[in-house]
LUMDOVEX-939960 format. One record per residue (C-alpha): residue in one letter; residue number from 1; x, y, z. Coordinates in pm, 1 decimal. Last residue first. Layout:
residues N
{rec "a" NUM {X Y Z}}
...
end
This chain:
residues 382
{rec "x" 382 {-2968.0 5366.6 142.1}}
{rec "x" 381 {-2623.5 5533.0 139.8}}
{rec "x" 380 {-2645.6 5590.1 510.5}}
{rec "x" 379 {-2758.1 5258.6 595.7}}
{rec "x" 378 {-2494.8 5136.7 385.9}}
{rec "x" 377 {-2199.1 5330.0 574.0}}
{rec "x" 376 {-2369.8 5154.1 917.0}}
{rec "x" 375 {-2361.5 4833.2 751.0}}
{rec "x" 374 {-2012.0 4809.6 662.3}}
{rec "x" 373 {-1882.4 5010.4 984.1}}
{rec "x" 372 {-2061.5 4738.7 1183.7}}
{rec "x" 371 {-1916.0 4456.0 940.9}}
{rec "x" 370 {-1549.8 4597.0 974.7}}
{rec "x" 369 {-1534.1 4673.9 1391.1}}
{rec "x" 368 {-1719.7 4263.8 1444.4}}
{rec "x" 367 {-1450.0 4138.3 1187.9}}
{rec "x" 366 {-1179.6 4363.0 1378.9}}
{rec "x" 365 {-1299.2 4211.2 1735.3}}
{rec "x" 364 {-1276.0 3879.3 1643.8}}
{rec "x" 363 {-915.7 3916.3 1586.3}}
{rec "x" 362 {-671.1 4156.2 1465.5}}
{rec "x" 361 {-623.0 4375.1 1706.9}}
{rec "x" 360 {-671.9 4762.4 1594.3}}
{rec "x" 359 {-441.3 5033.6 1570.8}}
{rec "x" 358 {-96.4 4914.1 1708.8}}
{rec "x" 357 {44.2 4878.2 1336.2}}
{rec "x" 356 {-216.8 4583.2 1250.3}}
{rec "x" 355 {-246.6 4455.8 1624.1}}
{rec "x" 354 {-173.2 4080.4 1709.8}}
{rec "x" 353 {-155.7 3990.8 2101.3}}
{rec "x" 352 {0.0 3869.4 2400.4}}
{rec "x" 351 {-151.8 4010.5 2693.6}}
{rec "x" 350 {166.5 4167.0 2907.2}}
{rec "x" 349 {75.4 4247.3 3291.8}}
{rec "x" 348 {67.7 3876.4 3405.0}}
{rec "x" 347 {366.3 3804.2 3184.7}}
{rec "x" 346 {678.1 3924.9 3443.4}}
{rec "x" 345 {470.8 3836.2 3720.9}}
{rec "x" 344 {350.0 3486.3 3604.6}}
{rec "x" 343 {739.0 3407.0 3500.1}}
{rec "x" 342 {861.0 3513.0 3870.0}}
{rec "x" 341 {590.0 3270.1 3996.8}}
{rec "x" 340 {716.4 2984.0 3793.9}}
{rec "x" 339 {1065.8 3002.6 3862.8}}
{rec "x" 338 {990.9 3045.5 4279.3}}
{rec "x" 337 {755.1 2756.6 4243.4}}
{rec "x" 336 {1003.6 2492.6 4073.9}}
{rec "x" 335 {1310.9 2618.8 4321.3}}
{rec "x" 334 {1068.9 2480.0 4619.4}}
{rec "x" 333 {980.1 2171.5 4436.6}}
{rec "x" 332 {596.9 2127.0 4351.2}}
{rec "x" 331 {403.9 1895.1 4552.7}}
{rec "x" 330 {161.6 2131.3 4686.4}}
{rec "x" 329 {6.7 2181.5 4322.6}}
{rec "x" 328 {-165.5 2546.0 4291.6}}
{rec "x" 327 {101.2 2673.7 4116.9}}
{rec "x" 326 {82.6 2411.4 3824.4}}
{rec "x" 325 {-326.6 2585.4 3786.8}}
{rec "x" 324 {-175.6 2916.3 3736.0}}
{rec "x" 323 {76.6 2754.2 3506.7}}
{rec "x" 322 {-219.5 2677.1 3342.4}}
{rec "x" 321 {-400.2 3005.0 3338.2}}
{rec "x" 320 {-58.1 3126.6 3244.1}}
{rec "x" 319 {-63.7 2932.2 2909.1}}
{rec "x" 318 {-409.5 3049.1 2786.6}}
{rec "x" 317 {-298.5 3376.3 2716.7}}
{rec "x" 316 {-132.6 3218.8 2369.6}}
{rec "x" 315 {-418.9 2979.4 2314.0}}
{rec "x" 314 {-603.3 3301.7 2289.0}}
{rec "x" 313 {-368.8 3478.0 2102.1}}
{rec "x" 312 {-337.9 3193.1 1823.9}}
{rec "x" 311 {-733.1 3123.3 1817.3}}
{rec "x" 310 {-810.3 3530.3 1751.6}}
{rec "x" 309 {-554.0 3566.5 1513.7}}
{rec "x" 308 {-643.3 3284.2 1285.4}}
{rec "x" 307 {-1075.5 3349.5 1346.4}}
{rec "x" 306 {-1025.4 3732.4 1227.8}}
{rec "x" 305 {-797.4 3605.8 950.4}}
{rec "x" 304 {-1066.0 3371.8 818.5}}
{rec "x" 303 {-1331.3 3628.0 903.6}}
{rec "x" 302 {-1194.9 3917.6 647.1}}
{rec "x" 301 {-1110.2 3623.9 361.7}}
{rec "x" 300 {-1495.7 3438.5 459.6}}
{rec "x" 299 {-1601.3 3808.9 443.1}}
{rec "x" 298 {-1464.1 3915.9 128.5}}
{rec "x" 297 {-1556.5 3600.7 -57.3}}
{rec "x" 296 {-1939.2 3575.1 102.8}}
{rec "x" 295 {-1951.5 3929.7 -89.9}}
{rec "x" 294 {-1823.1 3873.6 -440.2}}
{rec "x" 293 {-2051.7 3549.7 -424.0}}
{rec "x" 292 {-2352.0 3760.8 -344.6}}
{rec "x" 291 {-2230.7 3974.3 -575.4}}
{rec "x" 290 {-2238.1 3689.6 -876.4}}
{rec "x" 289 {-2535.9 3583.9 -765.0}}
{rec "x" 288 {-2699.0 3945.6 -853.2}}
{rec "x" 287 {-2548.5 3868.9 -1154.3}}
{rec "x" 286 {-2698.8 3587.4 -1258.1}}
{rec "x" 285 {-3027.2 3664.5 -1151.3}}
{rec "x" 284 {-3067.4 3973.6 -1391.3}}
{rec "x" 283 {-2917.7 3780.3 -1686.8}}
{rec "x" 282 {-3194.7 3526.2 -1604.3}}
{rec "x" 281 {-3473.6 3790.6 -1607.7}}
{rec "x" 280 {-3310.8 3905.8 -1972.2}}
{rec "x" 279 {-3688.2 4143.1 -1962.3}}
{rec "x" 278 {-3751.3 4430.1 -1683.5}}
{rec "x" 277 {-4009.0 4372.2 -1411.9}}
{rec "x" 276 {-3860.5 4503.0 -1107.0}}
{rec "x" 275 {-3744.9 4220.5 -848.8}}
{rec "x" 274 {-3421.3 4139.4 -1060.4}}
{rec "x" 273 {-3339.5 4504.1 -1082.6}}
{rec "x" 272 {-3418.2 4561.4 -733.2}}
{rec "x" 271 {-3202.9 4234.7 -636.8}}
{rec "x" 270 {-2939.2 4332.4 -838.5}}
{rec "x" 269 {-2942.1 4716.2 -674.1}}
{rec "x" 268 {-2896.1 4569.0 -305.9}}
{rec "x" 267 {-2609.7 4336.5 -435.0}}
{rec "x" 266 {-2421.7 4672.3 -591.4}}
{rec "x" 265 {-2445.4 4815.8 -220.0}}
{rec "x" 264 {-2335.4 4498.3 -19.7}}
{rec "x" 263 {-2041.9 4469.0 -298.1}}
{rec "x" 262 {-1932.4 4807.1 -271.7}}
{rec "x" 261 {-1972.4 4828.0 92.9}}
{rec "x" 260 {-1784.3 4482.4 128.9}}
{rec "x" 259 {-1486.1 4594.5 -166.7}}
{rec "x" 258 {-1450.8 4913.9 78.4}}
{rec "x" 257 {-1426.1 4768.3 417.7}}
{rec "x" 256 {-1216.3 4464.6 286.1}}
{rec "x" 255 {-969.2 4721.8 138.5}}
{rec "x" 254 {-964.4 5039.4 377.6}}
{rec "x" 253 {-954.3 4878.7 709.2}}
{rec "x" 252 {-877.3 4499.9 602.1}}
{rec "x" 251 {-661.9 4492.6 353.1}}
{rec "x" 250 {-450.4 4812.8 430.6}}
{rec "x" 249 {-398.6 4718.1 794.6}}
{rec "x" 248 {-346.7 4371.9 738.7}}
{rec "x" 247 {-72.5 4470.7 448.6}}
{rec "x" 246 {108.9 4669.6 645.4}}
{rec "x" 245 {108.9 4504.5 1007.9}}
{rec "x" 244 {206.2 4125.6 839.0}}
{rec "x" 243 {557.2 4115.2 924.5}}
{rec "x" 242 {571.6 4330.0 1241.1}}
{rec "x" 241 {308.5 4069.2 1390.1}}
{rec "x" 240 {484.1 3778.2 1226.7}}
{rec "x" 239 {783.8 3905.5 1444.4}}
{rec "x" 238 {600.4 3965.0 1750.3}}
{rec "x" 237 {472.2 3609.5 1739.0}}
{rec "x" 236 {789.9 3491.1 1693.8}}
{rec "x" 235 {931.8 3662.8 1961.5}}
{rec "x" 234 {666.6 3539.7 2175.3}}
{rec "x" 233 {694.8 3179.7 2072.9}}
{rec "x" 232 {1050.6 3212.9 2185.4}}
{rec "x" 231 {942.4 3375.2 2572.2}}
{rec "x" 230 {748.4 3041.7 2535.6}}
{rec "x" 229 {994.9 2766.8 2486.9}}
{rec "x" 228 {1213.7 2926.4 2696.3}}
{rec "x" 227 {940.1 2884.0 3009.0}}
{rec "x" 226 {891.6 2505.3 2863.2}}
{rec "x" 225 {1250.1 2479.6 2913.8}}
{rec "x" 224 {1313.3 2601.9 3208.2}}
{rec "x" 223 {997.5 2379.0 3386.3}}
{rec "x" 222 {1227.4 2114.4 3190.1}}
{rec "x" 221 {1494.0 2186.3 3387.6}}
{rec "x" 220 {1360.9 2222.8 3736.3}}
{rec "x" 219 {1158.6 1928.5 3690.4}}
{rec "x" 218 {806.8 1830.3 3688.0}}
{rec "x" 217 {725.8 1432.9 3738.5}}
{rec "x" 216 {495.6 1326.4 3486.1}}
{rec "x" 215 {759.8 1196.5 3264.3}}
{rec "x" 214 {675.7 1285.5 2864.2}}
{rec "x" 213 {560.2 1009.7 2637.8}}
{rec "x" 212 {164.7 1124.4 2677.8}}
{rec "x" 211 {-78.2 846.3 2552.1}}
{rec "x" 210 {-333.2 968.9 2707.3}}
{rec "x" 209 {-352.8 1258.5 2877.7}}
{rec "x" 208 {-494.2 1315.1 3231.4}}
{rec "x" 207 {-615.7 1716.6 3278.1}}
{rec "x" 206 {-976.4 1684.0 3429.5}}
{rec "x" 205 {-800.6 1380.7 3667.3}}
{rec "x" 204 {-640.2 1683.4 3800.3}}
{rec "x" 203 {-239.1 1635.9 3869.4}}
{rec "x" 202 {-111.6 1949.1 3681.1}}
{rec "x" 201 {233.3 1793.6 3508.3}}
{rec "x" 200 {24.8 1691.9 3171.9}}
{rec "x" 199 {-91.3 2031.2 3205.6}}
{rec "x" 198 {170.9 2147.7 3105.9}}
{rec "x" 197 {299.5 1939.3 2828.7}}
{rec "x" 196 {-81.2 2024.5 2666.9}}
{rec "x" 195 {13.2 2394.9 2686.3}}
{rec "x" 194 {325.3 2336.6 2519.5}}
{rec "x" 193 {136.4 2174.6 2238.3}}
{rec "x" 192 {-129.7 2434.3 2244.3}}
{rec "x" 191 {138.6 2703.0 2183.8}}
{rec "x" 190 {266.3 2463.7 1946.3}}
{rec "x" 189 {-61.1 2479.6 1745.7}}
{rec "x" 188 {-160.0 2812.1 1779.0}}
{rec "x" 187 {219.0 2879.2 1645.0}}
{rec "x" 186 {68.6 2658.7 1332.8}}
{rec "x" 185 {-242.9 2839.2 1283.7}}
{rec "x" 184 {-102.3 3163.1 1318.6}}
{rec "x" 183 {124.4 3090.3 1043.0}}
{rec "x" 182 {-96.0 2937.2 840.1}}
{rec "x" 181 {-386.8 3210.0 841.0}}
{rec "x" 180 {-123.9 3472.7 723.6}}
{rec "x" 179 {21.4 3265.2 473.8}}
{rec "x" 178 {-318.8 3207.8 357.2}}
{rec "x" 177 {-459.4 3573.6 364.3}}
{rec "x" 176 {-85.0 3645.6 182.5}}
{rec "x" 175 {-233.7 3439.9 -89.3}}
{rec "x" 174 {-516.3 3587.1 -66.7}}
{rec "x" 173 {-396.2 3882.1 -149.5}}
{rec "x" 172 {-211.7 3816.8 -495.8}}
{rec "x" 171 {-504.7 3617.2 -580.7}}
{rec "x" 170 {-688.6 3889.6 -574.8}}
{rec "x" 169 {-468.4 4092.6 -774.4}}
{rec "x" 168 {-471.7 3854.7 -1073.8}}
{rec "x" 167 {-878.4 3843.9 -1049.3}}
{rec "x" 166 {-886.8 4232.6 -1087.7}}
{rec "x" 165 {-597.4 4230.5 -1372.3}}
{rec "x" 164 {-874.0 3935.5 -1517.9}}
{rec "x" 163 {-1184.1 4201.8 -1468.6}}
{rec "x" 162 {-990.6 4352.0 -1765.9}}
{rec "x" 161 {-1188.2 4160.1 -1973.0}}
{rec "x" 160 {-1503.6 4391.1 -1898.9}}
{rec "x" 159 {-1533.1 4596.7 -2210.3}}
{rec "x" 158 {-1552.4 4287.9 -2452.7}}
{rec "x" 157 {-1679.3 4004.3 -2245.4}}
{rec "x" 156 {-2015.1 4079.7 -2116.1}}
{rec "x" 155 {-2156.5 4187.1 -1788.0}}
{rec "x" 154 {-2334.9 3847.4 -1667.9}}
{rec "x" 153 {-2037.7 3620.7 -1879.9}}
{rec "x" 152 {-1749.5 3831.7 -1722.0}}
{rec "x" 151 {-1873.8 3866.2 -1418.9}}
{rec "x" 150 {-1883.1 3494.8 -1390.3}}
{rec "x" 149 {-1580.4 3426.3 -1493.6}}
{rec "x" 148 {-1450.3 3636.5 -1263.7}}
{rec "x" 147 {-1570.5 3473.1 -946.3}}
{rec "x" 146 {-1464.5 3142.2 -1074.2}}
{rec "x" 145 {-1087.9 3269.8 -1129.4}}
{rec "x" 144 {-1178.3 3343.2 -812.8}}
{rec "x" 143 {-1323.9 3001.9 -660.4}}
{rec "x" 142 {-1042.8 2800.3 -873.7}}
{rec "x" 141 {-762.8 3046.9 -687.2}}
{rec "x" 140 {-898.3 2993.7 -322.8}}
{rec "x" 139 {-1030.6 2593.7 -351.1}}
{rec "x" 138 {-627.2 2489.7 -563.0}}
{rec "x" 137 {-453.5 2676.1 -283.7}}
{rec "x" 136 {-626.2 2579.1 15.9}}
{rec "x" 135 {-616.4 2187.3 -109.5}}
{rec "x" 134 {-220.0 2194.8 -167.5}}
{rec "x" 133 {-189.4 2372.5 217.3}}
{rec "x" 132 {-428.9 2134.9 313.6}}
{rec "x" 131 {-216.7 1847.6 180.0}}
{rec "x" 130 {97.3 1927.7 306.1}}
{rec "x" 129 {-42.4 2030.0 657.1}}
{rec "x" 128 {-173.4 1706.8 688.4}}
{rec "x" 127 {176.7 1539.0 567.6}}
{rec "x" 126 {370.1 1750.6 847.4}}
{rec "x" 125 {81.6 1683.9 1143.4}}
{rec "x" 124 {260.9 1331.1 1157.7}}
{rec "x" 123 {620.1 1417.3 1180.3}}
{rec "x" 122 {692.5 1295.5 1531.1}}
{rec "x" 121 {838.7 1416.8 1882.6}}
{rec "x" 120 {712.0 1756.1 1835.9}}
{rec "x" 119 {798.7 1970.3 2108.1}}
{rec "x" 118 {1174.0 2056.8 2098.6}}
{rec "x" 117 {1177.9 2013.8 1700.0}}
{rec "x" 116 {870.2 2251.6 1652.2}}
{rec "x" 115 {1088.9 2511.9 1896.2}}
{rec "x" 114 {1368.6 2567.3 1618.9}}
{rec "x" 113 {1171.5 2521.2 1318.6}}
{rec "x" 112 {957.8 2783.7 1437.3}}
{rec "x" 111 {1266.6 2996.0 1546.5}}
{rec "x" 110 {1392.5 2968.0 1205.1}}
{rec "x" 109 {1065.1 3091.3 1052.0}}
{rec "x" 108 {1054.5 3356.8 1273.0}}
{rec "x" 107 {1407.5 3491.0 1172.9}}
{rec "x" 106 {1322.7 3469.9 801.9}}
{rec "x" 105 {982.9 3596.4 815.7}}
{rec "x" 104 {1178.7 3940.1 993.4}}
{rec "x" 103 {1482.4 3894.8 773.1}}
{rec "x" 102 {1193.2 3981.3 426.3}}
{rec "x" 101 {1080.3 4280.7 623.2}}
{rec "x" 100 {1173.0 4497.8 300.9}}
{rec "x" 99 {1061.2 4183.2 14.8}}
{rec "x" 98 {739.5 4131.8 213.5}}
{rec "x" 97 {659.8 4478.2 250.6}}
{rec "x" 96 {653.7 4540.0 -155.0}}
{rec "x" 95 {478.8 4231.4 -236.0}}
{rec "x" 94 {233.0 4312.8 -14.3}}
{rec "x" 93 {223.2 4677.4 -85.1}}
{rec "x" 92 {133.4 4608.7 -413.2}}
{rec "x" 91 {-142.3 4361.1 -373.2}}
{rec "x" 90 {-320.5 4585.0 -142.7}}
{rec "x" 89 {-226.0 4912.2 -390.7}}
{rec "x" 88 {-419.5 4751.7 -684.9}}
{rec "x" 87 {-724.1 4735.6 -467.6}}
{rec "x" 86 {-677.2 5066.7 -330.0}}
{rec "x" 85 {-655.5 5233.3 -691.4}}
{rec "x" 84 {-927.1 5035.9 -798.9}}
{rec "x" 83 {-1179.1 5139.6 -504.0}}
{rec "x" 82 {-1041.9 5507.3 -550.7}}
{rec "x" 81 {-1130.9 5480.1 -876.4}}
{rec "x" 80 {-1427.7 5356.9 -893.4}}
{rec "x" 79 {-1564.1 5570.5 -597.8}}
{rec "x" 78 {-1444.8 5890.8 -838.2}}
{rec "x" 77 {-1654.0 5770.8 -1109.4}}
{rec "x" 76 {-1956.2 5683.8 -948.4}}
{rec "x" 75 {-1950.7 6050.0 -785.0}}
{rec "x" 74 {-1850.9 6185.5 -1099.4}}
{rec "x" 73 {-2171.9 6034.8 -1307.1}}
{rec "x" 72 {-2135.9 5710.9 -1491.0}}
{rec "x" 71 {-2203.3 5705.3 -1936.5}}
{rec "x" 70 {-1835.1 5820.2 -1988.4}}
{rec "x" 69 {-1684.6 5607.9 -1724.3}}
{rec "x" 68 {-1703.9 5309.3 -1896.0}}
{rec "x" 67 {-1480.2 5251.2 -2210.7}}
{rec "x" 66 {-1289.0 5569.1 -2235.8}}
{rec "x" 65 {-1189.7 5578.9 -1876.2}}
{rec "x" 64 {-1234.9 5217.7 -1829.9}}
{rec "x" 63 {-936.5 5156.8 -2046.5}}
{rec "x" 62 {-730.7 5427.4 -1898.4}}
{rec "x" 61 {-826.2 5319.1 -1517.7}}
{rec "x" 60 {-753.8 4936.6 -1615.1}}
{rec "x" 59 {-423.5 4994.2 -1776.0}}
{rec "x" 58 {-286.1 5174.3 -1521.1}}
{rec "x" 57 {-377.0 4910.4 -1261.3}}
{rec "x" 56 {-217.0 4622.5 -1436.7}}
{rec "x" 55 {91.3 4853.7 -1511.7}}
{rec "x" 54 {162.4 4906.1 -1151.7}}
{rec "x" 53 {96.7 4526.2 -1088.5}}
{rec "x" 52 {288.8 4486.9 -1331.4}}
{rec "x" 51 {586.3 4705.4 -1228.4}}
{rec "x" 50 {503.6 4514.2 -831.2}}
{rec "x" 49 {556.1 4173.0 -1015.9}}
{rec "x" 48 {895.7 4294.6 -1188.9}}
{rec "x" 47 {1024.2 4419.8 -855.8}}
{rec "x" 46 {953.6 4183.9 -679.5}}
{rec "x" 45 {1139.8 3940.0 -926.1}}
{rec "x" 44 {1439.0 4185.4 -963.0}}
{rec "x" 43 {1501.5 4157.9 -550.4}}
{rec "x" 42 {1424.9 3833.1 -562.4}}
{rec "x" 41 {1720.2 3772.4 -814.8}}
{rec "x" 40 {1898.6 3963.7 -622.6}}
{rec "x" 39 {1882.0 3763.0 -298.5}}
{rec "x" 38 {1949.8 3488.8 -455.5}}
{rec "x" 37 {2262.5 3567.9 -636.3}}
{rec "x" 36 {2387.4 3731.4 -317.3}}
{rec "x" 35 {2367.3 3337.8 -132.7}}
{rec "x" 34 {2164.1 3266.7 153.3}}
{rec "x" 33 {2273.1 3018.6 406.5}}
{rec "x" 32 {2022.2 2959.1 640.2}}
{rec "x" 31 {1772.6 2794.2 447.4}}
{rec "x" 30 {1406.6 2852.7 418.4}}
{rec "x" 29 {1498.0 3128.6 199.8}}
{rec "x" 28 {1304.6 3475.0 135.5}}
{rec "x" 27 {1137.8 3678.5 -127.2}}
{rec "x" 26 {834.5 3508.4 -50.7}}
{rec "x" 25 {504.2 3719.7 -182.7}}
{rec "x" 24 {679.5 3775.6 -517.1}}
{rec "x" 23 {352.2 3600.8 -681.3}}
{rec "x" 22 {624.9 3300.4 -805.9}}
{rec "x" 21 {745.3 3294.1 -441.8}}
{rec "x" 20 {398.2 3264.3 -265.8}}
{rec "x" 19 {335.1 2985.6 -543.5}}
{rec "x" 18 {670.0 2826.3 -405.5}}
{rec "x" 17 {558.4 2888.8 -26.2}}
{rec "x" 16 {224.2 2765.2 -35.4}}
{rec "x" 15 {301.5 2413.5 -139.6}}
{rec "x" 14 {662.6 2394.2 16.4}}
{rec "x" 13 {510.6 2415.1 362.5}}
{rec "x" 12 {503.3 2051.1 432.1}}
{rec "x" 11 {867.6 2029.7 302.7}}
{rec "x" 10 {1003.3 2289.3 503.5}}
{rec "x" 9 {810.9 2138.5 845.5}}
{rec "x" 8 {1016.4 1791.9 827.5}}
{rec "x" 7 {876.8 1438.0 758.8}}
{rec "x" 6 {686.9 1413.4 466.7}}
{rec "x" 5 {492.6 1124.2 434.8}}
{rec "x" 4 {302.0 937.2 116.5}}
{rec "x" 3 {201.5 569.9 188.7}}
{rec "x" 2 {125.8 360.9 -82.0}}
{rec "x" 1 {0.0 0.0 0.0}}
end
């Protein structure tokens, strides 16, 4: 019988992180010795994507410009733009941040592969994160090139075929929505493994684990190494934080906020259209599922890294309620409790979380701040 296994993280990841390269989204090496031939031939790659994305954009506004605008009034005009211009700008700032903070994914990639190897004992969540990584990627671009397809058979195919530059950009982003999602995923998950090594020490019957290879018995070094183990995770977590802060803030507050009004307000005039009686019925239908579509794929991308964030820093803050719990065992060595209360002081007044430049966190909070905005600017426009 076949068996497929991969049995180190670089592998697993290799899915994501060649088409991330191809997009200019990974102008980094998973190895530690970098050569100056690589590094400028990602420098010329990002800079060839970002010209065309440049171009891409260009291209639209002129075409639409004699095509389209003509027969829209200024204020239709101008939101076009701007929506266009900010679209464009999403991809291009991610491919221009992730070439400039390029050492920051480096570093916190090595200290993943650093801590996975002190917690993980085998390679079995490598293959499932092989093949979700291969399914993610083949579900996100075949539902937007989807998308687009669409809107180009309810609108037509002449005037609208630069819709494609639109679908090319939105693949762009969510592919850094899926290296976003990842990553937290995957320090959620050895924050939870570290969490589960702890509690496997708390002696609560609520707490037994099965299965668990690691001695019950606490010791001085290994309470030091779990305590490493998670000042790391912080720095990492930091890292990714300073990584991502650009293009989450630009995404999400002016991007997905923007593309979800638009969408929510072009939805609204489908259904009148379709509602009114007006002939091409069908044509009518078609397209007013085609924004319904446009919008379930902004908010599944806007919840998606909402949910990511929110899971990781939870998990994250999770790990002193269980040292909290390790405190209250009697049996604990002397030189055990003094380590363990100094690390509760130093982290019971810092809340680790993931803020898009220190303005807003990004977790369920920032899907709840987006929506409300959303339907508050549509209440207005209605």
């Amino acid at each position: 019988m076949f068996s497929f296994r991969i049995r180190d993280l670089i592998s697993s990841i290799s899915p994501i992180y060649y088409c991330s390269k191809v997009l200019g989204l990974a102008p980094f090496s998973l190895d530690n010795n970098v050569s100056k031939i690589s590094i400028c031939l990602n420098i010329l790659h990002c800079s060839f994507v970002a010209c065309t994305i440049i171009w891409m954009c260009f291209r639209h506004l002129l075409d639409f410009r004699l095509i389209v605008y003509p027969y829209h009034t200024k204020n239709y005009i101008i939101s076009d733009v701007f929506a266009k211009i900010i679209l464009y700008g999403t991809s291009f700032i991610c491919v221009i941040m992730s070439f400039i903070r390029r050492e920051k994914m480096s570093c916190a990639l090595r200290g993943i592969f650093k801590i996975e190897q002190k917690l993980l004992k085998n390679g079995s969540p490598y293959t499932y994160i092989f093949y979700v990584s291969i399914l993610q990627l083949l579900l996100s671009i075949s539902c937007i090139l989807g998308i687009f397809q669409i809107i180009d058979y309810a609108w037509g195919t002449n005037q609208f075929m630069y819709f494609y530059f639109e679908a090319s950009v939105h693949i762009i982003k969510l592919i850094f929505v899926l290296q976003f999602v990842n990553v937290m995923m995957y320090l959620r998950y050895l924050y939870k493994q570290l969490n589960n090594l702890l509690l496997s020490f708390v002696r609560n019957s609520n707490y037994r684990l099965r299965g668990n290879r690691f001695c019950k018995q606490l010791t001085y070094d290994k309470t030091r190494l779990f305590l490493v183990i998670y000042k790391e995770l912080q720095e990492i977590l930091e890292l990714v934080n300073s990584y991502f802060s650009w293009q989450i803030t630009l995404g999400t507050a002016t991007n997905a906020f923007i593309q979800l009004v638009t969408s929510f307000y072009d939805t609204i005039g489908e259904v009148r259209n379709f509602v009114s009686p007006k002939e091409n019925d069908e044509l009518y239908l078609l397209r007013f599922i085609c924004q319904l579509l446009q919008v379930l794929f902004y908010l599944f991308s806007l919840l998606a890294m909402s949910v990511s964030g929110h899971v990781c820093t939870k998990e994250a803050n999770n790990t002193l309620t269980v040292i909290h719990k390790l405190l209250l065992n009697k049996n604990l060595k002397r030189e055990i409790s003094i380590e363990l209360e100094r690390f509760v002081m130093y982290y019971s007044t810092y809340k680790p979380t993931i803020t898009a430049n220190d303005v807003f966190p990004v977790d369920m909070t920032l899907f709840q701040m987006v929506i409300a905005a959303v339907f508050i600017y549509l209440a207005i426009l209605l």
